[in-house]
Structure formats: structure tokens, C-alpha cells
Kinemage of the C-alpha trace (Angstrom):
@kinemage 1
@onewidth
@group {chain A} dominant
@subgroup {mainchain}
@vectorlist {calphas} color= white
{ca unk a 1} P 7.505 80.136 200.221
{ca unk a 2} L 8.725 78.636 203.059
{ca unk a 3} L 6.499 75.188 204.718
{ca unk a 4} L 6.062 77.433 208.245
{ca unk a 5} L 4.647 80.187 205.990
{ca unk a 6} L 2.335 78.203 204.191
{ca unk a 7} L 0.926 76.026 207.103
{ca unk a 8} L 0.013 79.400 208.801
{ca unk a 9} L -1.319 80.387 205.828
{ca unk a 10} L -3.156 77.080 205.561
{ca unk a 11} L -4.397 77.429 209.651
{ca unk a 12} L -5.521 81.356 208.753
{ca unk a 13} L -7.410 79.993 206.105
{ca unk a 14} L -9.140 76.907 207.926
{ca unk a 15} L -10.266 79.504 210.656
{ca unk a 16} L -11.980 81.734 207.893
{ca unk a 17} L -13.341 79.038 205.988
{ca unk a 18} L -14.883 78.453 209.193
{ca unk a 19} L -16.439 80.878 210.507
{ca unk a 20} L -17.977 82.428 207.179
{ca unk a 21} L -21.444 81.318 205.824
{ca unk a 22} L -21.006 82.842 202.881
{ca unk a 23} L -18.441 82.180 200.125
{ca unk a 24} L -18.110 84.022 196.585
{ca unk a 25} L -15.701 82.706 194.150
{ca unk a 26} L -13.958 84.832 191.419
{ca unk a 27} L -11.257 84.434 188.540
{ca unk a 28} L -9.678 87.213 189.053
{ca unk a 29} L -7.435 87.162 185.754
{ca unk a 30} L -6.488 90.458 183.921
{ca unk a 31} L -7.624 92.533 186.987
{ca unk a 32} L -5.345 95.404 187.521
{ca unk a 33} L -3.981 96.270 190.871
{ca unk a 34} L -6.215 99.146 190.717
{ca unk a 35} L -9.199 97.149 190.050
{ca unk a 36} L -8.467 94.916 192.630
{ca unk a 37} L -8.199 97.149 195.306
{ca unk a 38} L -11.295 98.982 194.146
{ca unk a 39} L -13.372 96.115 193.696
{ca unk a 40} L -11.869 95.236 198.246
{ca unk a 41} L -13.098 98.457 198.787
{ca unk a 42} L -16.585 97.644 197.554
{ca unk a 43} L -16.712 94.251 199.276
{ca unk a 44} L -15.496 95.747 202.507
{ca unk a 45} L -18.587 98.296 202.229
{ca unk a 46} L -20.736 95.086 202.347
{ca unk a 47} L -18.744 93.211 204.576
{ca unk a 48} L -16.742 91.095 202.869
{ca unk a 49} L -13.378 90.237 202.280
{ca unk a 50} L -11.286 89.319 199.293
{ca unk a 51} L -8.498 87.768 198.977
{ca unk a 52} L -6.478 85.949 195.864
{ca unk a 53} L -5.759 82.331 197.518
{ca unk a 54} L -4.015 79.510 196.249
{ca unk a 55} L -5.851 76.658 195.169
{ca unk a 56} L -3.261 74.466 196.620
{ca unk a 57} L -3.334 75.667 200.579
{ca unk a 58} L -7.338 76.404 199.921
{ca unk a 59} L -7.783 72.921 199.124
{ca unk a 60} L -6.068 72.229 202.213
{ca unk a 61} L -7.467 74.668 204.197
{ca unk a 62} L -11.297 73.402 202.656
{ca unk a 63} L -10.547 69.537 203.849
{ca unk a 64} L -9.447 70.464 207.272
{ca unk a 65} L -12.510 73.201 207.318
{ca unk a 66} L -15.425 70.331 206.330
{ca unk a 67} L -15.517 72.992 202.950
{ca unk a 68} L -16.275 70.726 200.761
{ca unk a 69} L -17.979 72.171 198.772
{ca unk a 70} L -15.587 74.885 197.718
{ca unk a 71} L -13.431 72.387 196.833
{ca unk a 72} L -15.401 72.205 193.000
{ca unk a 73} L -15.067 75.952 192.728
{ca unk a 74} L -11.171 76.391 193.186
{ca unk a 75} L -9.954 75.956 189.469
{ca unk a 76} L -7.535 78.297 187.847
{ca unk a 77} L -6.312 81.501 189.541
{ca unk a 78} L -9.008 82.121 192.309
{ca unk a 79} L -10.252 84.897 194.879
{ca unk a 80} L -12.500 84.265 197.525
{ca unk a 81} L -14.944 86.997 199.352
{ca unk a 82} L -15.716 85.750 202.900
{ca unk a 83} L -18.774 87.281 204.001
{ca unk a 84} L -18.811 88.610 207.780
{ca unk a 85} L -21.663 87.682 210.350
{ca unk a 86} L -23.102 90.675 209.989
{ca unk a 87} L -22.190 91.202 206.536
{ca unk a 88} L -24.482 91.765 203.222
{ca unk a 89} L -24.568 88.838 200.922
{ca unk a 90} L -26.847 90.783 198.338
{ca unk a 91} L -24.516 93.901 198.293
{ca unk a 92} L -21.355 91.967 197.634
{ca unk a 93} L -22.739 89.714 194.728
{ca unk a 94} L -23.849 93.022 193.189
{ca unk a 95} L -19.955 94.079 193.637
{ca unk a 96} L -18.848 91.344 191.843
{ca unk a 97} L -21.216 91.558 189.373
{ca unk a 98} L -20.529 95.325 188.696
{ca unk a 99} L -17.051 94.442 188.495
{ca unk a 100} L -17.075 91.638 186.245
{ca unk a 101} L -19.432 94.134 183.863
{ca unk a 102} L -17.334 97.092 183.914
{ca unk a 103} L -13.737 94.985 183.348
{ca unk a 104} L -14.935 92.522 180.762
{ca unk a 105} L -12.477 90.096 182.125
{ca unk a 106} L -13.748 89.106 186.335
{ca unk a 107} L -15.351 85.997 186.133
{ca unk a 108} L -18.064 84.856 188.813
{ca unk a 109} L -17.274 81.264 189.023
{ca unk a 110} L -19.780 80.670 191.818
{ca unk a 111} L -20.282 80.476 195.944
{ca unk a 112} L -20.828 78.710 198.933
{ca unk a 113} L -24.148 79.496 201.138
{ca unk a 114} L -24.710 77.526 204.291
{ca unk a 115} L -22.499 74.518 203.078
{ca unk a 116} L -24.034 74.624 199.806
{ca unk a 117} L -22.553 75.392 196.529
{ca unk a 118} L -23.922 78.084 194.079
{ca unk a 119} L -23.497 78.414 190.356
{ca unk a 120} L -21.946 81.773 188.781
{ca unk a 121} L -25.943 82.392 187.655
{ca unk a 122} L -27.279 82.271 191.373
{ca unk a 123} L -24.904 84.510 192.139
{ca unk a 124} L -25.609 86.875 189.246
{ca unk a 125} L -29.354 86.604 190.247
{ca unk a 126} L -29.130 87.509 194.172
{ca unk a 127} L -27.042 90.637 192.533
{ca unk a 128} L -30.062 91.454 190.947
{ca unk a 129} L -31.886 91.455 194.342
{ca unk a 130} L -32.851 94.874 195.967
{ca unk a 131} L -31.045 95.843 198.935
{ca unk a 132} L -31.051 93.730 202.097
{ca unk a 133} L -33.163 96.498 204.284
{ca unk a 134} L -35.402 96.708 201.345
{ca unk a 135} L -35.948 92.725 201.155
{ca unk a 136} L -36.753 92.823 205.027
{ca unk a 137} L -39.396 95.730 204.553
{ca unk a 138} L -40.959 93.642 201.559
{ca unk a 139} L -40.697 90.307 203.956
{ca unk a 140} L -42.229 92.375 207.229
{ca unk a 141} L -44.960 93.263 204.599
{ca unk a 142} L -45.658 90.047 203.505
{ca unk a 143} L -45.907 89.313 207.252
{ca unk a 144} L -47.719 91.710 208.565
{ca unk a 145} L -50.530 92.234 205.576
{ca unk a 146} L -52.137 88.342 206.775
{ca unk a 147} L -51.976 89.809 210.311
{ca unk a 148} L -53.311 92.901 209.681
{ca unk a 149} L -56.369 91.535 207.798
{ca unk a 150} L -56.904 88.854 210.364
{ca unk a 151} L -57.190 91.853 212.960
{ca unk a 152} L -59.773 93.502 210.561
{ca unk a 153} L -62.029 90.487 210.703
{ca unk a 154} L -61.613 89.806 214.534
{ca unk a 155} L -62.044 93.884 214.941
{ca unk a 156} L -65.045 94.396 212.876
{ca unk a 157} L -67.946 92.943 215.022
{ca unk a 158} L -66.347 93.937 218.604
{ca unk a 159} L -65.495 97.933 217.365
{ca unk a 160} L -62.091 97.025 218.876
{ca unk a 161} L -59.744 94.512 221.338
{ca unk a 162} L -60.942 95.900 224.246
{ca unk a 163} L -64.450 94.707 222.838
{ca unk a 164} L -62.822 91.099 222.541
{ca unk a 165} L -61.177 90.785 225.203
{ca unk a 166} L -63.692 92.161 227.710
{ca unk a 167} L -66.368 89.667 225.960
{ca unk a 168} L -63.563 86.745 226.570
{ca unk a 169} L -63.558 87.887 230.310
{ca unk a 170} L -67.557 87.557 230.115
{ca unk a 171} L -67.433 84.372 228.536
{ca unk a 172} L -64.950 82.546 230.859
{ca unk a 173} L -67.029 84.256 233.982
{ca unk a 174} L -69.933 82.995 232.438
{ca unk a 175} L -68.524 79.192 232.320
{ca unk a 176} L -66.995 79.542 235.669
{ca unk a 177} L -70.284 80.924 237.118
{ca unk a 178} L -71.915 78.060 235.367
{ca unk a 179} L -70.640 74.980 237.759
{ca unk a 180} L -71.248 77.270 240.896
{ca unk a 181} L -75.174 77.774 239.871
{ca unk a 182} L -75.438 74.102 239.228
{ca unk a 183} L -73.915 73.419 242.773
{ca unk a 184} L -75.974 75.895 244.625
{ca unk a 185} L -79.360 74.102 242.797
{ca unk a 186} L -78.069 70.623 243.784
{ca unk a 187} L -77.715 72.050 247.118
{ca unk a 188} L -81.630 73.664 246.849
{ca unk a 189} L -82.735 70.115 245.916
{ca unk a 190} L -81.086 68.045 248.316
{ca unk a 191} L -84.439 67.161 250.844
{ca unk a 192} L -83.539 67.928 254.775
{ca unk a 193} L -83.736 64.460 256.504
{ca unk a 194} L -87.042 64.458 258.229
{ca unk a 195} L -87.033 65.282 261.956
{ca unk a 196} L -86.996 62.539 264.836
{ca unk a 197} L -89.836 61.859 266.637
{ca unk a 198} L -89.396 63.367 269.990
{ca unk a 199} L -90.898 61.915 274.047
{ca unk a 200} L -93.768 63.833 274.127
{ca unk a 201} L -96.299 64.817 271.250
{ca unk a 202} L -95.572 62.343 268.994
{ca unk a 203} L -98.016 61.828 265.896
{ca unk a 204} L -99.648 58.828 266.224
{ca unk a 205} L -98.096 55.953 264.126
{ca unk a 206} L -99.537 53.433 261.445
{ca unk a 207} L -99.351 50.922 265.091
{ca unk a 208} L -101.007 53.203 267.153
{ca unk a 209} L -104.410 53.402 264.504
{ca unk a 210} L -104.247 49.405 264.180
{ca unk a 211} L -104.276 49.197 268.313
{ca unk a 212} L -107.136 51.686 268.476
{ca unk a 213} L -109.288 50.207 265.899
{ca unk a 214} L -108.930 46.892 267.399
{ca unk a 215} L -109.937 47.966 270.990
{ca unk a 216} L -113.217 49.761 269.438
{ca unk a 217} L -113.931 46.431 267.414
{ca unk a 218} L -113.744 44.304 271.345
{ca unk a 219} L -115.588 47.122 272.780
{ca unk a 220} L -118.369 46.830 270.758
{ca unk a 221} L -118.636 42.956 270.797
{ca unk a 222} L -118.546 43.429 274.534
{ca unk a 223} L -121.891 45.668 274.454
């Protein structure tokens, strides 16, 4: 192979390495052509893609990638499935597990998820996983039965959420009515300064009794 073949080999590799997730690693000795492209097929149905690599440029391609952990997985004749975005992780173990079952000779050497590595027996045991939409359904479950029975409780003394939130509207009208009754009492209890004495009329002040006492007191020592 020439070095400009295998350094765009190496690049292709880097870029896939890259932008999968999701690695699963195979020995793929005594396959048969046939079995091979059977066992693509299957992969491509769950959005994968395998491909027999050489250790050598994978290495390569690994290093330049920040793979590093594939780098334990890539001993003896190897073939990598690279998982797509939107592609099923669960559905393409179970390929490679169905495949290694029916040949007798595929080995599952392990995987990469998320930067870590996987042994051949995780890999084996997502296989045994139900299907993806199925495993969503059971996770929106376990979601939705807490939620559900939360709603129950919450439901049960107000008939329904109109109940609560129309006794929410009460109660925040009742603590903003609250501060507004208080003002208008302080305002009730405030006294009104009392009135100025005006010119004319005035009631007679606490001077006004002294002076008239003490003129009847002189009158009468006069008589």
C-alpha cells in the first residue's frame, strides 16, 4: 500500500473515530465474505458501520483522535462498528451477538462508549437489552408513574387543578388584600389634629378661669 494511501486512510479514520460515541470491537476471523456482508447489513439496519481496519493505521488514527481507549481493544485481526448519531447502540450489540452465536467463530472483544472502554460481557449484556423505543417507554414510565401519583395526592382534596389553582389565586388575593386592610385601619386610627381656635367664640382657656376666679375673690374682699 502506498504511504499517500495509508495516510488518507489514517485521516478517514481519525475523522470517524471522532465523531462516533460509540465503538464495538470484533475479531472477525473465519468470517466468510458472505457473513461479513450479512452481518454490514444488520449493523447498517441499526446504524452502524463495519469495517475490518488495521491495527497499525487504527492505532494511528486512535492517538491523533484522543481514542485512547480503543487503543487496548485493537489486538489481532480487528473490525470496528461506528455507531451513527442517531444510530441504535442496543440493536447493533444484539447483531454482533447473533452473529458471533450463529458462526461459532466472531468474537466480541469489547467497545468504546463515551470515551470509555467496555468488556466483550457489557457488550453481550446491552444485547440482551429490549429494544431502544421499548427502553424509552419503560424510562417515560418510570417517569411519569412518581408524577402521576403526585397529581393524585395534589388532585384529591381540590376535585381537580382548576380547584388548585383558583384556591392559589384566593390565597395570594387574600395576602395582597391583607397589607391594604392594615393600611386603610392605620389610616382609621390616625386622630385628625384638633382644630385652631378661631377670633371670635373661642372656649374659654385654663387662663381665662384663673383671671375670673381671681376678680370674684377681690370683689368680694371689696364688699
Amino acid at each position: 500500500m502506498k504511504k499517500e494511501d495509508k495516510e488518507q486512510i489514517v485521516r478517514d479514520l481519525t475523522e470517524r473515530l471522532r465523531s462516533s460515541d460509540t465503538l464495538l470491537v470484533a475479531d472477525y476471523r473465519g468470517l466468510t465474505m458472505p457473513q461479513i456482508d450479512a452481518l454490514r447489513s444488520r449493523l447498517l439496519e441499526s446504524g452502524a458501520r463495519f469495517t475490518v481496519v488495521k491495527n497499525t493505521l487504527t492505532r494511528r488514527a486512535a492517538e491523533a483522535a484522543g481514542a485512547d481507549a480503543l487503543l487496548t481493544l485493537l489486538e489481532g485481526p480487528s473490525a470496528i462498528a461506528f455507531l451513527e448519531a442517531d444510530g441504535d447502540m442496543v440493536a447493533a450489540a444484539k447483531a454482533l451477538a447473533d452473529m458471533a452465536r450463529e458462526s461459532r467463530v466472531l468474537e466480541i472483544r469489547g467497545g468504546v462508549l463515551q470515551g470509555r472502554t467496555m468488556s466483550a460481557a457489557e457488550v453481550e449484556s446491552l444485547a440482551t437489552l429490549p429494544p431502544t423505543d421499548v427502553l424509552r417507554a419503560q424510562v417515560l414510565a418510570a417517569i411519569i408513574g412518581p408524577l402521576s401519583a403526585l397529581h393524585g395526592l395534589v388532585s384529591a382534596p381540590l376535585q381537580n387543578l382548576h380547584g388548585l389553582i383558583d384556591a392559589r389565586i384566593e390565597q395570594l388575593g387574600g395576602a395582597e388584600a391583607a397589607p391594604a386592610a392594615d393600611e386603610q385601619a392605620s389610616d382609621e386610627e390616625t386622630p385628625e389634629p384638633a382644630p385652631e381656635p378661631t377670633a371670635e367664640g373661642d372656649e374659654p382657656t385654663q387662663a381665662d378661669a384663673t383671671a375670673s376666679a381671681a376678680e370674684e375673690t377681690q370683689s368680694e374682699e371689696s364688699e
